[in-house]
C-alpha positions in Angstrom: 10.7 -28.6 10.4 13.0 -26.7 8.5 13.7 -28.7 5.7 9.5 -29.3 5.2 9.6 -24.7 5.7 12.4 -24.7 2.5 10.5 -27.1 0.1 7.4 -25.0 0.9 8.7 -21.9 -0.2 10.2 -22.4 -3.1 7.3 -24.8 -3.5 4.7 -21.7 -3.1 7.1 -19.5 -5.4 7.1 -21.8 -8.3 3.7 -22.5 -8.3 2.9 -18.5 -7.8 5.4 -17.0 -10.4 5.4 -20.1 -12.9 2.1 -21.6 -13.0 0.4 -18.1 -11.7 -2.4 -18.4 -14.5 -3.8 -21.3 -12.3 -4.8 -19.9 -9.2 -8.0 -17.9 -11.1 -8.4 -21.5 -12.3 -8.7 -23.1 -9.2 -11.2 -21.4 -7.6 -14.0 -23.7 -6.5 -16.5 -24.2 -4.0 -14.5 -26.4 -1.6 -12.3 -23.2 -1.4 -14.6 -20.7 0.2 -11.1 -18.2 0.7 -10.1 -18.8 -2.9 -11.4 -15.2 -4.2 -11.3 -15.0 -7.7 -7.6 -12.5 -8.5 -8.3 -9.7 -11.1 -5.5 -7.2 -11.1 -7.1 -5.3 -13.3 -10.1 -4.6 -11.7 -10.5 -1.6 -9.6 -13.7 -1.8 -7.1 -15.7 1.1 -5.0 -14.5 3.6 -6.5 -16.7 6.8 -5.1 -16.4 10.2 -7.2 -19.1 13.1 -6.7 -19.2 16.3 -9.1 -21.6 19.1 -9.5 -22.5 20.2 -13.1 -25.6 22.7 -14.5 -27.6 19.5 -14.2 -27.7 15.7 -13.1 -26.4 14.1 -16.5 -23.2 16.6 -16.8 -22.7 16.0 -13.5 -22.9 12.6 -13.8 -20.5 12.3 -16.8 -17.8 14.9 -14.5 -18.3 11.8 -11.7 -17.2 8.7 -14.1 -14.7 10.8 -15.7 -13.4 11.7 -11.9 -13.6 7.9 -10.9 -12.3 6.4 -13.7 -8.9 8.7 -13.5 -8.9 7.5 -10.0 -9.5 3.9 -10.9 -6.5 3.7 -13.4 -4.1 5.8 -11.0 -4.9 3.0 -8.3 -4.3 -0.2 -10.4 -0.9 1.2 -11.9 0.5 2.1 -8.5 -0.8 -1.1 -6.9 0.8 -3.3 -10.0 4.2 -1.5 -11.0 7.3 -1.1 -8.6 7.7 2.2 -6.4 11.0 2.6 -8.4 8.7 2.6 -11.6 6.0 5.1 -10.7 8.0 8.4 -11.9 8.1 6.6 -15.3 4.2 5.7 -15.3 2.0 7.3 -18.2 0.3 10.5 -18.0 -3.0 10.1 -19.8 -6.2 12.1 -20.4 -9.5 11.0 -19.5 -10.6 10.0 -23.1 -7.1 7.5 -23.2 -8.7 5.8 -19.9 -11.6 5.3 -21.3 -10.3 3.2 -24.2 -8.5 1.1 -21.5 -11.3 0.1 -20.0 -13.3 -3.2 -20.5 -16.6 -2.5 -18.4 -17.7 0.2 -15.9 -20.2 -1.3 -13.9 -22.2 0.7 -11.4 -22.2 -0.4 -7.6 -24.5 2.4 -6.6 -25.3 6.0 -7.0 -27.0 9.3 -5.9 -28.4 11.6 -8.4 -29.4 15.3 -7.2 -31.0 18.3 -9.3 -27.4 19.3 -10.1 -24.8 16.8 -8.7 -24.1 13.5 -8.9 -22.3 10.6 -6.4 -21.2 7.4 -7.8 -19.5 4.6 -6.8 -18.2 2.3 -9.7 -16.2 -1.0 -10.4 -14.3 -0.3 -13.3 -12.5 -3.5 -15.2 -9.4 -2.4 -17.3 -8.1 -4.7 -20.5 -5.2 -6.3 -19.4 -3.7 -6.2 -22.9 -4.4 -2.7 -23.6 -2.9 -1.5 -20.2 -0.1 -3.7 -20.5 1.2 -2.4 -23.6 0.4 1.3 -22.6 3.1 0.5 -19.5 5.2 -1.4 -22.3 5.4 1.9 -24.0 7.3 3.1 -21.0 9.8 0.1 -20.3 7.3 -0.9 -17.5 6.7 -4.4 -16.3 3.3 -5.1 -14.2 3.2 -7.4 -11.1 -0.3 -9.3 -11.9 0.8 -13.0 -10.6 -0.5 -13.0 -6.5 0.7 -14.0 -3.9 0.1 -17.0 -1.7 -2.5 -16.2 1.0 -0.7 -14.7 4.3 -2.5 -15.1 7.7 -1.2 -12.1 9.9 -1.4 -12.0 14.0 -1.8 -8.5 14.5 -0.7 -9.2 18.3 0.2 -5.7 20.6 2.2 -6.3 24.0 2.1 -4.4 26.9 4.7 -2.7 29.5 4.3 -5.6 31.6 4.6 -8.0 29.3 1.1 -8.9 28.4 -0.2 -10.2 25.1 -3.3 -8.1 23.8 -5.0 -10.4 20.8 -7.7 -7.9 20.2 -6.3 -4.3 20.2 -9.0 -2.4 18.6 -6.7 -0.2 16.4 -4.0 -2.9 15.4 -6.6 -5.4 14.6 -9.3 -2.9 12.7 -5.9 -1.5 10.9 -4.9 -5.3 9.2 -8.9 -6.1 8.9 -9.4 -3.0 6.6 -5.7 -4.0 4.8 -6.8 -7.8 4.3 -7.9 -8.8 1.3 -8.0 -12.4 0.2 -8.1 -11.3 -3.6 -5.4 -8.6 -3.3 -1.8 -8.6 -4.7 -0.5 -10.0 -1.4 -4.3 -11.9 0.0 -3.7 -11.0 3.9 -6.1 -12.7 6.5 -6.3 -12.0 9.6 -6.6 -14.5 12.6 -9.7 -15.0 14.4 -8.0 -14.2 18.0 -10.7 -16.5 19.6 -10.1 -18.8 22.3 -8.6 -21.7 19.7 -6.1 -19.1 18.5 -5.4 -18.4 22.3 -4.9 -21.5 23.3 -1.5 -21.3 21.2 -0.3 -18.7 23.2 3.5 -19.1 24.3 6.8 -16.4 24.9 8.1 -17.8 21.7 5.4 -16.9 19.2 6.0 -13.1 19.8 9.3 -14.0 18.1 7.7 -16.1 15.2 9.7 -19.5 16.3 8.5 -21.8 14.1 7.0 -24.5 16.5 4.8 -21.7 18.0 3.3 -20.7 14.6 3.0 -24.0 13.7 -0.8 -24.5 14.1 -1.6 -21.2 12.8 -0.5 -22.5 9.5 -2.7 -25.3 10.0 -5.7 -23.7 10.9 -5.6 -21.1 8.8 -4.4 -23.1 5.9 -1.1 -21.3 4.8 2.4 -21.5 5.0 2.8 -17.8 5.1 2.9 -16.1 8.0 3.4 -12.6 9.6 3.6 -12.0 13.3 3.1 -8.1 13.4 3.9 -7.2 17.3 3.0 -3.3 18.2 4.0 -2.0 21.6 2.8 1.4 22.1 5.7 3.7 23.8 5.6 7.4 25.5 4.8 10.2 23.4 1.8 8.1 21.3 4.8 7.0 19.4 4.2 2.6 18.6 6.6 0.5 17.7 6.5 -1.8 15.1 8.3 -5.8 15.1 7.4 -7.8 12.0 8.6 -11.6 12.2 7.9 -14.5 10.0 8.3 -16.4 6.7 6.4 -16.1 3.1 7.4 -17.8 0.0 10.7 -15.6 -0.7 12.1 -16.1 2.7 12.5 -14.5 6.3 10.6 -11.3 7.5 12.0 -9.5 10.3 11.5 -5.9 10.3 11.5 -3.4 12.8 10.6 0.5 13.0 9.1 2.9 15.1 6.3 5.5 14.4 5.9 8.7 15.8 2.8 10.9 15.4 3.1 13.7 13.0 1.1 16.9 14.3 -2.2 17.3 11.9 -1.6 14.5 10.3 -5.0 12.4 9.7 -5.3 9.1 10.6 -4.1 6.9 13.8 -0.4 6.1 14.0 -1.1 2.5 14.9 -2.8 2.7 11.0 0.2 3.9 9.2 2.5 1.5 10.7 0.0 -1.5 9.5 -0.1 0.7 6.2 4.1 1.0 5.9 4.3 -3.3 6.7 1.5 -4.3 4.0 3.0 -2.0 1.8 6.8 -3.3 2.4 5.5 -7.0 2.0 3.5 -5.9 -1.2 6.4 -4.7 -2.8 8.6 -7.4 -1.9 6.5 -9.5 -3.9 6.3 -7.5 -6.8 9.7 -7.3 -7.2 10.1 -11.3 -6.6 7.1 -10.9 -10.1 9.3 -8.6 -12.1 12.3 -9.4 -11.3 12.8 -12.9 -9.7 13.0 -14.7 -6.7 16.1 -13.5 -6.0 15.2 -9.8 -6.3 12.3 -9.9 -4.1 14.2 -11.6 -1.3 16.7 -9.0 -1.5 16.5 -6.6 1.2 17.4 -3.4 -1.0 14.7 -1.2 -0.8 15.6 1.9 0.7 12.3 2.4 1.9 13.2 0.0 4.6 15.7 2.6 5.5 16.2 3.1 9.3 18.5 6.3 8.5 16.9 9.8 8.9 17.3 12.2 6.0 16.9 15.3 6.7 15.6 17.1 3.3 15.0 21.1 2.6 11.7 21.1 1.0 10.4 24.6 -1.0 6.6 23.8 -1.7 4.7 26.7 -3.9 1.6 26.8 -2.9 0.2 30.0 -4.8 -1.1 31.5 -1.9 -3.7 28.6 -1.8 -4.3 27.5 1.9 -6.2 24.1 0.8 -2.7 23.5 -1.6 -0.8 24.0 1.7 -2.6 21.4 3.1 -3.7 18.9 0.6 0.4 19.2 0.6 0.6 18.6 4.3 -1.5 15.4 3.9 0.1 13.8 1.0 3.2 14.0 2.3 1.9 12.9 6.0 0.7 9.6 3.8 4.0 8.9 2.6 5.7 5.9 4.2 8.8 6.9 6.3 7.7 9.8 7.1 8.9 11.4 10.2 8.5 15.3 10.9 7.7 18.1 8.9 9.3 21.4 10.7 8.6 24.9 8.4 10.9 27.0 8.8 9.6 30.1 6.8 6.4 31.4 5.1 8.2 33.7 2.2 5.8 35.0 -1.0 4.3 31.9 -1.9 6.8 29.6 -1.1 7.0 27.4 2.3 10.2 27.0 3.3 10.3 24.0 5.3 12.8 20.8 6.6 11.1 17.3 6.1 12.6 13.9 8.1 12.6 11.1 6.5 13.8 7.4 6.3 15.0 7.1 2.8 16.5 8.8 -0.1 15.0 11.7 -1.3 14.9 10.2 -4.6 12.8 7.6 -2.5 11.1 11.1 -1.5 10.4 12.6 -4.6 8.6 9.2 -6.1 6.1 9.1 -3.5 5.1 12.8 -4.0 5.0 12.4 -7.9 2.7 9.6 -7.4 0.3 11.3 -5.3 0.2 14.4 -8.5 2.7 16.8 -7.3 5.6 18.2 -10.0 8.6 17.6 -7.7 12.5 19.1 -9.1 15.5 17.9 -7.3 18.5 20.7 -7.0 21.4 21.0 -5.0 19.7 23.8 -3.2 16.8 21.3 -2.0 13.1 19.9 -3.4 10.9 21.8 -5.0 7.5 21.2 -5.1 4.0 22.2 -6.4 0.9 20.6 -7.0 1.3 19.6 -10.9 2.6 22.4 -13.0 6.9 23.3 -13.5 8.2 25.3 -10.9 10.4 27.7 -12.4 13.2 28.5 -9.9 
């Protein structure tokens, strides 16, 4: 069984990173779950605007979604480690980029304006915008992943449908994505599998899972929810660069949005993601590697100095980027001083690691001996 698990997976990564071109190729009807992969394709995205009347307002919206659109494909496509370097462009740049904005559906008002669009960028009009930069996008996928999203209880039982851990990887999966997660039925055929040994992703346990759900990949994400409404997280299995076995806890940040159950499902699709990307841009090798130090289980402890200008929603669009971030642990502010918080931030990872995250969600972020200081987009002169 293991020798037939190593000739798969270098199998799957040859076939993935060298002859990549042919999955969109493949696609036919006798594949109902191969989904047609365009990286460059942004879909529902929602913007709304107000304007004197319905047509400014409307051209405010497209403007507003297709910003949006372009920040999500760079950030899904280019390495964490890449996203300081990504290109800051106005609206009108954007628009060049883009191939076709097709409209998915909309709501027009006297003076406002809702849209939501699917926006197709040119692949070789982005690419050499990133090139510009020294940046390489991931655009080859990944083989197809089918995830147990399996949560265990004090006494030992297996829950197959906890309604949080399986709604959390059902709104993650997406057969056409970077990394195409599906999630298992959890019917009575997948129960009927049910033994101690496929908590712990033994191979002969998982075995008919790959069968059933045709693929080699597989992720065995355990959750088991401890005092405090803290859950912790056990990630076992195989994909085509190796061994995945993770573990991390997840405590409940106060005000922060969102389940905790969520952002741990989150934090794992997002590790596996960029695994893969890295495996794309760098090789094999590199994506095997367990280097990232976002996988970090040591708590930094960082002094953050965040300017909000006396602006209570920049305070707390603040407070809810940086409760997004993954590895994120506790915010604690210590002081409230002009307009500067003064506050301590735990986190697992450097706060290079840090910094990247909250420059990709817009903020202007300067690192100094004295701490990280912040504010939402313009220099901070301290």
């Amino acid at each position: 069984m293991a020798i037939r698990i190593h000739i798969w997976r270098w199998f799957l990564v040859v076939c993935a990173l060298v002859l990549g071109a042919a999955f969109a190729a493949a696609q036919t009807p006798d594949c109902p779950d191969c989904l047609a992969y365009d990286p460059f394709t942004a879909k529902s995205i929602t913007a709304m605007a107000e304007a004197e009347d319905a047509v400014s307002a409307k051209a405010l919206a497209i403007d507003k979604a297709v910003n949006e659109a372009f920040h999500h494909i760079v950030h899904r496509l280019v390495l964490r480690t890449d996203w300081p370097r990504l290109p800051s462009l106005d609206t009108a740049r954007i628009h060049v980029l883009t191939d076709e904005i097709a409209i998915e559906r909309e709501r027009v008002g006297a003076q406002s304006y809702e849209v939501t669009l699917s926006i197709a960028f040119n692949q070789s009009a982005l690419g050499r915008v990133l090139a510009e930069k020294g940046i390489t996008a991931a655009t080859v996928q990944a083989p197809r992943m089918v995830v147990l999203p399996l949560a265990v209880m004090d006494d030992g039982a297996v829950i197959w449908d906890h309604p949080r851990w399986r709604e959390a990887w059902e709104r993650i999966a997406d057969p056409s994505g970077l990394v195409p997660f599906v999630v298992i039925d959890g019917d009575a055929e997948d129960r009927a599998y049910e033994s101690p040994e496929l908590i712990r992703g033994d191979v002969f346990a998982t075995e008919m899972f790959r069968v059933r759900y045709r693929s080699d990949a597989l992720l065995v994400a355990v959750l088991r929810e401890t005092e405090g409404g803290a859950v912790a997280l056990e990630a076992v299995g195989d994909d085509a660069l190796g061994a995945i076995d993770l573990k991390r806890t997840f405590e409940q940040l106060r005000g922060a949005k969102g389940s905790v159950v969520a952002v741990a499902a989150d934090w794992l699709a997002a590790e596996l993601t960029e695994r893969w990307k890295r495996a794309v841009v760098l090789g094999p090798e590199a994506g095997a590697a367990a280097g990232d130090p976002l996988t970090s289980q040591t708590i930094t402890k960082l002094p953050v100095h965040f300017d909000y200008r006396g602006d209570v929603n920049r305070w707390l669009r603040f407070q809810a980027s940086v409760a997004a971030l993954p590895g994120m642990e506790e915010v604690t502010v210590h002081q409230v001083e002009g307009d500067t918080v003064h506050a301590t931030i735990a986190f697992a990872g450097t706060k290079e690691r840090f910094a990247d995250g909250l420059n990709a969600s817009g903020f202007f972020v300067e690192l100094a001996q004295s701490g990280i200081f912040v504010t939402d987009g313009e220099a901070f002169a301290y």
